[in-house]
N, C-alpha and C positions, 0 to 999 in steps of 0.2 A: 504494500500500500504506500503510495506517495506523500509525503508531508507527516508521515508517522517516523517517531523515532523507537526501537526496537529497544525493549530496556530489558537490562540482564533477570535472570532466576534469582539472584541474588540482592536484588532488591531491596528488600527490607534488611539488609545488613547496612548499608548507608548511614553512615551519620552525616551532620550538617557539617558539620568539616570535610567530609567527603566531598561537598561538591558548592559550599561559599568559597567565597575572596577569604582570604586569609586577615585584612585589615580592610574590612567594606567601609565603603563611608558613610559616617552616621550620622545622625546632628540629635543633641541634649534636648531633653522636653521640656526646655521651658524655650526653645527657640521659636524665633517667628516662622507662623506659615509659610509666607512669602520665603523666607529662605532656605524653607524646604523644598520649593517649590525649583527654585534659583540651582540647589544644586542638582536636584534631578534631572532638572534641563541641560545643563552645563553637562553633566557627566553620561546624559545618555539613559538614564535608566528609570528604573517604575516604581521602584522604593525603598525606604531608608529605615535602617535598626534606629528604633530613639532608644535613648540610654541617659539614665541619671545623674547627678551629679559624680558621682562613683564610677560611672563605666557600666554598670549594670544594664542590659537589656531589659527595655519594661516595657518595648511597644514595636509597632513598626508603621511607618506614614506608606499609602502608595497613592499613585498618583489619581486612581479614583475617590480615597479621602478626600485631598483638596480641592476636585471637581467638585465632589456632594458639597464641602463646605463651603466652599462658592458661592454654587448655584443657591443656597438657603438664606446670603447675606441679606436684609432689609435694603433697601435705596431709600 
């Protein structure tokens, strides 16, 4: 089948180290949208680990979040 990718038996052996960026780029949650927004475009991609004060993983922005929260703003 065309446009399919063929994924091994092994599958479920995978961790996320197996197949992230080794240092993805994140941005902290208390940052502004907009610059969520600024680096996803800039680097190409659909979303970003947010991480706390500490580095700690606590979320992830993609690029259909800041559509929805967009599109909901008041004028």
């Amino acid at each position: 089948m065309r446009g399919f990718i063929a994924l091994p038996k092994s599958i479920h052996l995978l961790t996320a180290r197996d197949i992230m960026t080794a240092n993805p780029i994140s941005i902290e949650q208390d940052a502004d949208l907009a610059d969520a927004a600024r680096l996803m475009a800039r680097h190409n991609i659909s979303g970003l680990p947010v991480t706390d004060s500490n580095g700690k993983l606590v979320g992830i922005i993609t690029k259909s979040d800041i559509t929805r929260a967009t599109a909901t703003l008041k004028q």
